[in-house]
C-alpha positions as a Markdown table, in Angstrom:
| # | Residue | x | y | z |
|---|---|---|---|---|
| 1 | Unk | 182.8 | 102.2 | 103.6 |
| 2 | Unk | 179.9 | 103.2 | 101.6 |
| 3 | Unk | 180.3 | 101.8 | 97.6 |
| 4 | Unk | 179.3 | 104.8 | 95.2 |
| 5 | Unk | 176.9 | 103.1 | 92.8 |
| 6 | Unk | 178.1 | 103.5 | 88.9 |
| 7 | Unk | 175.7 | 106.2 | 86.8 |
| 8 | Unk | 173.6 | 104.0 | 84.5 |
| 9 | Unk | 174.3 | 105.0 | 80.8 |
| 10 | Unk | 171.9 | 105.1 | 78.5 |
| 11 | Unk | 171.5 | 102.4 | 76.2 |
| 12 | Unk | 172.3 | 103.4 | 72.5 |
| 13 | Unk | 170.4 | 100.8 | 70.7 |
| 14 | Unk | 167.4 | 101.7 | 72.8 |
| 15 | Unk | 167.9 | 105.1 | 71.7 |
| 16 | Unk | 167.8 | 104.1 | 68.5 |
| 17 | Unk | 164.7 | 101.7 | 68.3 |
| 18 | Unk | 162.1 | 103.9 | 70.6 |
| 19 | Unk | 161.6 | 106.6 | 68.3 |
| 20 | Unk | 160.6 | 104.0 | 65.8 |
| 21 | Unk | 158.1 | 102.4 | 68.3 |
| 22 | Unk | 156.4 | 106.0 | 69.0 |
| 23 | Unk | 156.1 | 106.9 | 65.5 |
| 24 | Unk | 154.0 | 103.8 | 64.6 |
| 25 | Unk | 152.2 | 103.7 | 67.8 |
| 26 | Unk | 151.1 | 107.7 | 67.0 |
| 27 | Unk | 150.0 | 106.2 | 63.9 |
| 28 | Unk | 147.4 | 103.6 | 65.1 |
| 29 | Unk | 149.5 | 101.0 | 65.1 |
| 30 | Unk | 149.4 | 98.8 | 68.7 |
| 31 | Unk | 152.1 | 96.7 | 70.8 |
| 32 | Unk | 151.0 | 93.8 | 69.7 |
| 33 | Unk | 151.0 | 94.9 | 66.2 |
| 34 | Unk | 154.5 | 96.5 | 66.3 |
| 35 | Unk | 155.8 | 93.2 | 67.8 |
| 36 | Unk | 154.4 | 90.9 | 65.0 |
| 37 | Unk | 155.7 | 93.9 | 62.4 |
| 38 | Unk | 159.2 | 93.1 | 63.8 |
| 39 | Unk | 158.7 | 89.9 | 64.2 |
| 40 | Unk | 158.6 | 89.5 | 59.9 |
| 41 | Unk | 160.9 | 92.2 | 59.6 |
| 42 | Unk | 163.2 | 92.5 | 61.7 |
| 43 | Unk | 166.0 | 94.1 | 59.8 |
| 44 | Unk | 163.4 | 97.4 | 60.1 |
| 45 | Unk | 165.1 | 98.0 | 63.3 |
| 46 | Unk | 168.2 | 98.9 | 61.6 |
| 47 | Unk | 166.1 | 101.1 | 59.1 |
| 48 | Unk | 166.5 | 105.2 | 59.8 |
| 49 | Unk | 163.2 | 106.4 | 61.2 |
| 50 | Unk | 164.3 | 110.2 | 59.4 |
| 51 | Unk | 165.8 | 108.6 | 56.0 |
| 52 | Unk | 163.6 | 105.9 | 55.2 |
| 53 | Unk | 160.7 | 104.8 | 57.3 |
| 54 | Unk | 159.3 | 107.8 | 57.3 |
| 55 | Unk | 159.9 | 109.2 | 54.4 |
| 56 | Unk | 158.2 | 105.8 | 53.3 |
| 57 | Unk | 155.6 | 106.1 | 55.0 |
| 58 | Unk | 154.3 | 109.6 | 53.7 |
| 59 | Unk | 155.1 | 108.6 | 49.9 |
| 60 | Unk | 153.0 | 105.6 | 50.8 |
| 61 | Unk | 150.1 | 107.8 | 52.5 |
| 62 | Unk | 150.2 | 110.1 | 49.3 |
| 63 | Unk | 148.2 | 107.5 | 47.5 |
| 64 | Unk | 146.7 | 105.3 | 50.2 |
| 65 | Unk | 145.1 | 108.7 | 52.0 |
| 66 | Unk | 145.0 | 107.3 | 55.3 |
| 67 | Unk | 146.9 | 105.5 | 58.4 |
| 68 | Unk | 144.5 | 102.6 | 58.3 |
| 69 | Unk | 145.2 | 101.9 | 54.6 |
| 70 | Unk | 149.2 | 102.6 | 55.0 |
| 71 | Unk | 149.6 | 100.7 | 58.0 |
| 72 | Unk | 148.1 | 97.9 | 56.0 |
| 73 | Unk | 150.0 | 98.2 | 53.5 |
| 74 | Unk | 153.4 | 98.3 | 55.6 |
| 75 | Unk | 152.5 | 94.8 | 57.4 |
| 76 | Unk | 151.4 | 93.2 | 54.0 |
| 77 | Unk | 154.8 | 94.7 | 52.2 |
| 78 | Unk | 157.1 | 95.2 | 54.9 |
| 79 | Unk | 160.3 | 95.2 | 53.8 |
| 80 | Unk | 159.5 | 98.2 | 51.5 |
| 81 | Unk | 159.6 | 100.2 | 53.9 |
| 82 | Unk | 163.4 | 99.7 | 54.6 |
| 83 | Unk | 164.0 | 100.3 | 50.9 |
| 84 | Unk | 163.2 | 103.9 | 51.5 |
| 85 | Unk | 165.0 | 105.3 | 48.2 |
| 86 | Unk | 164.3 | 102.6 | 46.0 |
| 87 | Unk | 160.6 | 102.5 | 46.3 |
| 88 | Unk | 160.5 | 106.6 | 45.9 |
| 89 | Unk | 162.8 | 106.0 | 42.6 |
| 90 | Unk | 160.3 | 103.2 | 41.4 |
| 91 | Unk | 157.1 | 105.3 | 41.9 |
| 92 | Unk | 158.7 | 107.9 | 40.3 |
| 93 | Unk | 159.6 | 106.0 | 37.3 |
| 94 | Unk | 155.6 | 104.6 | 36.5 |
| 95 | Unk | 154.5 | 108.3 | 37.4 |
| 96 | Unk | 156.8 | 109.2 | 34.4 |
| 97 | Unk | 155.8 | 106.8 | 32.3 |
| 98 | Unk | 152.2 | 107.1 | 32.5 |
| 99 | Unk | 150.7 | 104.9 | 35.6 |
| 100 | Unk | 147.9 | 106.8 | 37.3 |
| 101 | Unk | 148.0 | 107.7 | 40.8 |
| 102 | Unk | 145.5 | 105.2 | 41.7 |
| 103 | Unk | 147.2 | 102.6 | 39.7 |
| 104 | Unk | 150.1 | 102.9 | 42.1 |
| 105 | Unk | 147.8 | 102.7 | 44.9 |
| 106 | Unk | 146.2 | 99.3 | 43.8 |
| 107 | Unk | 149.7 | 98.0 | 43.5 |
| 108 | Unk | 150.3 | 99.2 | 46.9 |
| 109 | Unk | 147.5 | 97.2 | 48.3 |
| 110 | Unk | 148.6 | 94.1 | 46.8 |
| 111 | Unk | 151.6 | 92.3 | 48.0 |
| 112 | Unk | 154.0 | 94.0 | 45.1 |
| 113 | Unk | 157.3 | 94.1 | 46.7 |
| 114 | Unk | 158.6 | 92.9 | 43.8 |
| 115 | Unk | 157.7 | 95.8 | 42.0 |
| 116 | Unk | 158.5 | 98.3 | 44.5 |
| 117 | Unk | 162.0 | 97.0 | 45.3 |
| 118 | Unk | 162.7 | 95.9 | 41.7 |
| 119 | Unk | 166.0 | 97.6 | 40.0 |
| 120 | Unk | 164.8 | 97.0 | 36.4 |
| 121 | Unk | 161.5 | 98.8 | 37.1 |
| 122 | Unk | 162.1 | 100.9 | 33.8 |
| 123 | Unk | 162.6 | 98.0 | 31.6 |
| 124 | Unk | 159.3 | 95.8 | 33.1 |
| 125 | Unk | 157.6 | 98.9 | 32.5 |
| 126 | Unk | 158.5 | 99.5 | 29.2 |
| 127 | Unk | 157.8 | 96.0 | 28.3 |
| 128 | Unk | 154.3 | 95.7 | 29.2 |
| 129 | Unk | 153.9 | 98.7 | 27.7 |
| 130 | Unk | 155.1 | 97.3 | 24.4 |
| 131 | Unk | 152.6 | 94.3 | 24.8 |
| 132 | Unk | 150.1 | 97.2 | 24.3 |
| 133 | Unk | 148.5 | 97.7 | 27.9 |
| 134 | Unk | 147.3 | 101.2 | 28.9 |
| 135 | Unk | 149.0 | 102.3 | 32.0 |
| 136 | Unk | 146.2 | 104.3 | 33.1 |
| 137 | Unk | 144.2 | 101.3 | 33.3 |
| 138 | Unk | 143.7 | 98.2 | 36.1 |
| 139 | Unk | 145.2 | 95.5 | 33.7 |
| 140 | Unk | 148.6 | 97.3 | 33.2 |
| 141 | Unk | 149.2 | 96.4 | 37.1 |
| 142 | Unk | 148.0 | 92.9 | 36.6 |
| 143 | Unk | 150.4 | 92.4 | 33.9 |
| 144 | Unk | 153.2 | 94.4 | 35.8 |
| 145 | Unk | 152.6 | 91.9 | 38.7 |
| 146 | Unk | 152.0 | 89.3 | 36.2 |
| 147 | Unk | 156.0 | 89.9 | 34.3 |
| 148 | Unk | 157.8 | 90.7 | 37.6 |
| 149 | Unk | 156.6 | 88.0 | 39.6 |
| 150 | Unk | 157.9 | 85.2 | 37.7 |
| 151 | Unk | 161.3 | 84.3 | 36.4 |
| 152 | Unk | 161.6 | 83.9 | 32.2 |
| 153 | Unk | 162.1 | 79.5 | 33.9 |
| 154 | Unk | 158.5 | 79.8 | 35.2 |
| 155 | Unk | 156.7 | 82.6 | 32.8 |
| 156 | Unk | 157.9 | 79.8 | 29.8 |
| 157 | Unk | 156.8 | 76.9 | 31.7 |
| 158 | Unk | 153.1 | 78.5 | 32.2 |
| 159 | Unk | 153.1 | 79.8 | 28.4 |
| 160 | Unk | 153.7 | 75.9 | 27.6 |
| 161 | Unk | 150.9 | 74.7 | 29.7 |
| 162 | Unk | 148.6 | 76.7 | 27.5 |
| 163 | Unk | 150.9 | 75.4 | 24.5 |
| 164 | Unk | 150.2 | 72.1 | 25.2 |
| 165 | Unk | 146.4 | 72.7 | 24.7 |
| 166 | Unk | 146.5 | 74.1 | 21.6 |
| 167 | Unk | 147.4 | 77.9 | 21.9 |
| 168 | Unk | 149.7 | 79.5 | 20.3 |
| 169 | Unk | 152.1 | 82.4 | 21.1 |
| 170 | Unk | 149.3 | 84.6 | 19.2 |
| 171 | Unk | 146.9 | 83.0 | 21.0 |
| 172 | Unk | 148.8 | 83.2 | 24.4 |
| 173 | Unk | 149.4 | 87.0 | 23.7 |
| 174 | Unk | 146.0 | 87.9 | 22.7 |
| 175 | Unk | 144.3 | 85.9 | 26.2 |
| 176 | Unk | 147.1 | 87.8 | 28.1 |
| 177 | Unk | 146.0 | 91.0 | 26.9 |
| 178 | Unk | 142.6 | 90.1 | 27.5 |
| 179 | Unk | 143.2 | 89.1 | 31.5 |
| 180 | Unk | 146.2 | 89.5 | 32.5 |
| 181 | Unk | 145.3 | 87.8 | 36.1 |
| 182 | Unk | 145.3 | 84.2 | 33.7 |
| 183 | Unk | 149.1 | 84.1 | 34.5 |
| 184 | Unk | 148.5 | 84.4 | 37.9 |
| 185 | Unk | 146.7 | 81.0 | 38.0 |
| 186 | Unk | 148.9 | 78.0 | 38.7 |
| 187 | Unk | 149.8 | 75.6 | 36.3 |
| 188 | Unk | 147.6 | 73.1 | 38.0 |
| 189 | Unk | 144.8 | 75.1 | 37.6 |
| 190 | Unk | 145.5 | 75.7 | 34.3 |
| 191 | Unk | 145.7 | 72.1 | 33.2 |
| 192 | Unk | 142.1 | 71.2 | 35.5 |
| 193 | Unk | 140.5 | 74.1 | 33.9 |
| 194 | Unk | 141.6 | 72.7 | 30.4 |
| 195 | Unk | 140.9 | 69.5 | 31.4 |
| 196 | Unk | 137.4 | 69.9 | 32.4 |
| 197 | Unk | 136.7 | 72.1 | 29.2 |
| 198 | Unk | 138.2 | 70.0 | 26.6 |
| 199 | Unk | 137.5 | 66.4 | 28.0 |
| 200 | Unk | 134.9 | 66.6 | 30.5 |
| 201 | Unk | 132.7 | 69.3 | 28.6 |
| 202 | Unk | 134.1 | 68.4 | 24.7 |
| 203 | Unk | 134.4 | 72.3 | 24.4 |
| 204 | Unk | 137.4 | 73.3 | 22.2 |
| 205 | Unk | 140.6 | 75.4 | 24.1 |
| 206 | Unk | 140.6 | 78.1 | 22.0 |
| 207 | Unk | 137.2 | 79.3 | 23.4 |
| 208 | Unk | 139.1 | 80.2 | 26.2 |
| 209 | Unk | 141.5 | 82.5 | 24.7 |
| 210 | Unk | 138.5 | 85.2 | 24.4 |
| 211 | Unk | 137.4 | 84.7 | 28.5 |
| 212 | Unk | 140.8 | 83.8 | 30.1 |
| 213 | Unk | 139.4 | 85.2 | 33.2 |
| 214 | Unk | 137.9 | 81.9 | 33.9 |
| 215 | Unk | 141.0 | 80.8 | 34.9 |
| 216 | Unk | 140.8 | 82.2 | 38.3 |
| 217 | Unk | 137.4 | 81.1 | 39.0 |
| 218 | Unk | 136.6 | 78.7 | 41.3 |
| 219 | Unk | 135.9 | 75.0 | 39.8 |
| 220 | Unk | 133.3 | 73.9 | 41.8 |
| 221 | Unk | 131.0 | 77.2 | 42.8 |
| 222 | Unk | 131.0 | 78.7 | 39.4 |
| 223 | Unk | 133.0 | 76.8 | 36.4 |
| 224 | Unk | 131.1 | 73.5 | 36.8 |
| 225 | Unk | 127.3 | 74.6 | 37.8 |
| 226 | Unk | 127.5 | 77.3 | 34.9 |
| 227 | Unk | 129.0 | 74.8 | 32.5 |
| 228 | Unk | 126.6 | 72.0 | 33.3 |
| 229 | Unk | 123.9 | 74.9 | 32.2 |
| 230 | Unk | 124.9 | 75.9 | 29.4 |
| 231 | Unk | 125.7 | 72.0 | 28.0 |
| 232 | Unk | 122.0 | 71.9 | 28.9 |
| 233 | Unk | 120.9 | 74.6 | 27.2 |
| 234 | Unk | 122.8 | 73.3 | 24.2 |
| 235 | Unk | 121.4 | 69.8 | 24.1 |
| 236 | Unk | 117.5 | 71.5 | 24.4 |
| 237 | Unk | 118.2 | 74.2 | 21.6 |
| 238 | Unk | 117.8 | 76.8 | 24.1 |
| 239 | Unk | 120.9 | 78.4 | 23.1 |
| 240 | Unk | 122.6 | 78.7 | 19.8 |
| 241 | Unk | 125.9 | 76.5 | 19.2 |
| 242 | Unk | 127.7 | 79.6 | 17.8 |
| 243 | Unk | 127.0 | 81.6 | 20.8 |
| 244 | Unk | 129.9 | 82.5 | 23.3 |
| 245 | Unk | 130.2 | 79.6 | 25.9 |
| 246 | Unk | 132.6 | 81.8 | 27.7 |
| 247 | Unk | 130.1 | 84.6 | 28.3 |
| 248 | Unk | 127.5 | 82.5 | 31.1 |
| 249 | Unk | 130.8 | 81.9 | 32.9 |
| 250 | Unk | 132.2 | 84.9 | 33.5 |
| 251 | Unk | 129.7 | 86.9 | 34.4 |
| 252 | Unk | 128.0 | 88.4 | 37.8 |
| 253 | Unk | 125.7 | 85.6 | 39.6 |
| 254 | Unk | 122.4 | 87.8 | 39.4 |
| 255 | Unk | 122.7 | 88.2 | 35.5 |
| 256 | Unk | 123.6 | 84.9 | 35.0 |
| 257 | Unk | 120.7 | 83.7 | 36.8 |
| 258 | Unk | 118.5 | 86.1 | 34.7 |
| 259 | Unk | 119.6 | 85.0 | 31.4 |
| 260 | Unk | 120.7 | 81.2 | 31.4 |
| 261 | Unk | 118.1 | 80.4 | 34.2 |
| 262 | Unk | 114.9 | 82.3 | 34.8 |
| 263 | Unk | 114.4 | 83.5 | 31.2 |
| 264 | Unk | 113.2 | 80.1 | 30.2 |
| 265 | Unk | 110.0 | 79.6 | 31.9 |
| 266 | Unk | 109.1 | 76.1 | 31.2 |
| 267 | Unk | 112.7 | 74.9 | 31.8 |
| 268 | Unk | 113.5 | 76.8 | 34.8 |
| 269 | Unk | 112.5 | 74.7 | 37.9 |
| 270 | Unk | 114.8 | 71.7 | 36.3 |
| 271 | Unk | 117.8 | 74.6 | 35.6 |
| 272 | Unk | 117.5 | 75.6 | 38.9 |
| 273 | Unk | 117.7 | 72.2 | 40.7 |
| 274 | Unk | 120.8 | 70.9 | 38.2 |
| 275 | Unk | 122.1 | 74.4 | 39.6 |
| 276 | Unk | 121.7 | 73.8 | 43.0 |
| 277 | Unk | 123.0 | 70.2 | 43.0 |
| 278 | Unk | 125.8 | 71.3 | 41.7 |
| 279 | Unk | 126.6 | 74.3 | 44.1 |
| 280 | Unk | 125.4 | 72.2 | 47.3 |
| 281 | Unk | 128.4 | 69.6 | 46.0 |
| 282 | Unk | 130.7 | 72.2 | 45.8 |
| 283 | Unk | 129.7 | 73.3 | 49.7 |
| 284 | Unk | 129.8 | 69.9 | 50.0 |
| 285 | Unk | 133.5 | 69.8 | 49.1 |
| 286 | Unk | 134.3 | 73.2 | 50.8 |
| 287 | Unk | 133.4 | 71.8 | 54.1 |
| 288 | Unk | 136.0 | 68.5 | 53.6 |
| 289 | Unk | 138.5 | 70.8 | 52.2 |
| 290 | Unk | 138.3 | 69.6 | 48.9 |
| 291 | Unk | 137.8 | 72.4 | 46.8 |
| 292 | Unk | 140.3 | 73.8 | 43.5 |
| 293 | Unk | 140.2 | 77.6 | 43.7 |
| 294 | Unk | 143.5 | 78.4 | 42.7 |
């Protein structure tokens, strides 16, 4: 007696999950890729392809303009794209209130989840606004980034770092506005920055208030060579005591060469070298691992 074999039936969840696969392989995405994509997000799988992935993904493409750039965006921020309604909702709240369209794109390419899965988007909006940021500019997403990223806990225990060397809420307010990416920095980095500045270099804190973006400078390949500089500089009369000590930090490499460096002929062979020594100790430190970027 011949056994009748049963008619194999179709497997639902697979029904369900390839669809998904051949939409983001037809968008440039590999096996591999789609594999390490699930991997960190695996609850994507339960996502619908028609109600949320890829409506997602073309909101997403709107400002990104391209496959490459969206695809990026969905493995650096994946679980946005399985909070299909929320993230349309949020755009269309900083569209509202005045965010530029390539505003939301730089948020996009960071790793803002938080702001594009946040429920209080109108309120965090609003606030930063209130602090007096333009949101047609690049420091309203810093500060956006800045507020939603941190719990009051943690924003209060930064704000007292700074505190503790001398600035006040004014003064807090003011560097914040200034560069918002200073809240960004750690709290060690805050206190080695300060450190270095006020008992290393004898350089008062409140200097800092007016170029807070020295905060998220590396220690070692720019802070200390351009410091040692301009405490050179000082101690020869070659620069004025009332000038901005801030200013030779924070600015590009080739102008900073050109007016702390070779601008002073008869000093420049010994500026270079202190220069150098400095920067070949800070490769120095790379290489062991011993460098304070962040």
């Amino acid at each position: 007696m011949v056994r009748r074999v049963p008619r194999l039936i179709s497997c639902n969840p697979c029904k369900r999950v390839l669809p998904k696969f051949e939409f983001l392989l037809s968008k440039g995405v590999s096996s591999s890729e789609i594999v390490d994509l699930i991997s960190k997000y695996p609850l994507m799988l339960t996502r619908s392809l028609k109600n949320f992935i890829v409506p997602t993904y073309e909101l997403v493409y709107r400002f990104l303009q391209s496959d490459k750039n969206t695809v990026a965006c969905m493995f650096a921020n994946s679980s946005v794209f399985g909070s299909g309604y929320l993230v349309a909702h949020n755009v269309s709240v900083m569209l509202k209130n005045g965010l530029s369209e390539s505003n939301i794109a730089r948020l996009l390419r960071y790793r803002s989840k938080a702001v594009f899965r946040a429920t209080d988007i109108l309120k965090v909006v609003r606030e930063v606004k209130d602090l007096g940021f333009d949101p047609s500019k690049v420091a309203f997403v810093m500060a956006l980034l800045a507020i939603k990223r941190y719990d009051q806990n943690l924003w209060k225990e930064k704000v007292d770092v700074f505190k503790k060397w001398g600035w006040s809420d004014e003064t807090f307010l003011e560097a914040f506005r200034r560069h918002p990416h200073c809240m960004l920095t750690s709290t060690d980095k805050i206190n080695i920055v300060m450190n270095f500045w006020v008992n290393q270099m004898g350089w008062d804190a409140l200097a800092l208030v007016k170029g807070p973006k020295i905060f998220g400078l590396s220690m070692e390949k720019t802070i200390i060579p351009r410091a040692s500089i301009v405490q050179l500089l000082l101690e020869k009369g070659l620069r004025k005591r009332s000038a901005s000590i801030t200013c030779p930090i924070m600015i590009p490499e080739k102008r900073f060469l050109n007016r702390f460096i070779k601008c002073f002929k008869e000093e420049s062979s010994d500026l270079l070298k202190l220069y150098a020594e400095k920067l070949n100790l800070a490769y120095s430190r790379e290489k062991s691992g011993m460098l304070c970027t962040k």
